[in-house]
C-alpha positions in Angstrom: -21.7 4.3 -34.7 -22.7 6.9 -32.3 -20.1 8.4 -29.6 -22.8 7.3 -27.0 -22.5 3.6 -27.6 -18.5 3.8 -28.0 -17.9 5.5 -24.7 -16.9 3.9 -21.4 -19.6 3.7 -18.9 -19.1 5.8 -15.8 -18.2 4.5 -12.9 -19.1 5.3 -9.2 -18.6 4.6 -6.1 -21.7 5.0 -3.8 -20.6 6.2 0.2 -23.1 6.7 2.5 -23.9 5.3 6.0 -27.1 3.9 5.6 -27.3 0.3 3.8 -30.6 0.9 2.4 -30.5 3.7 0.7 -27.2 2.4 -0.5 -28.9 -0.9 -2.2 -31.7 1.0 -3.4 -29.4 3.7 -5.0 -27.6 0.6 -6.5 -30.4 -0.9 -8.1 -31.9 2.3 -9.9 -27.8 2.8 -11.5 -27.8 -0.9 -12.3 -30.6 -0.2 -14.7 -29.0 2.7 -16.6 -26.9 2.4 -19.2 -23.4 3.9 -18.9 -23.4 3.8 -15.4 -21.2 1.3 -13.5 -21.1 1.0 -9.6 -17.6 0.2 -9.1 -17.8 0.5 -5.1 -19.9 1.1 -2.2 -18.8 1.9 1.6 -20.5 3.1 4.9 -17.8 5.7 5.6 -15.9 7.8 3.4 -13.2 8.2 5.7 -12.0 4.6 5.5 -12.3 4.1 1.7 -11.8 7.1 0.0 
């Protein structure tokens, strides 16, 4: 088996102040594999 297929996916946490970029962003990571959104917030300040 290939390293690729054993690894954990990464994970991230999209922060930015506009909803819709956040949501589109979102759906273009959902489609790639090893990539996990984890989180998502307007303002950094508050959840980082």
């Amino acid at each position: 088996m290939s390293d690729l297929m054993t690894m954990e996916p990464c994970r991230v946490v999209l922060v930015d102040d506009h909803s819709l970029f956040r949501s589109g962003l979102k759906g273009l990571l959902d489609r790639c594999a090893g990539v996990r959104v984890v989180g998502e917030a307007a303002l950094s300040l508050i959840h980082i």
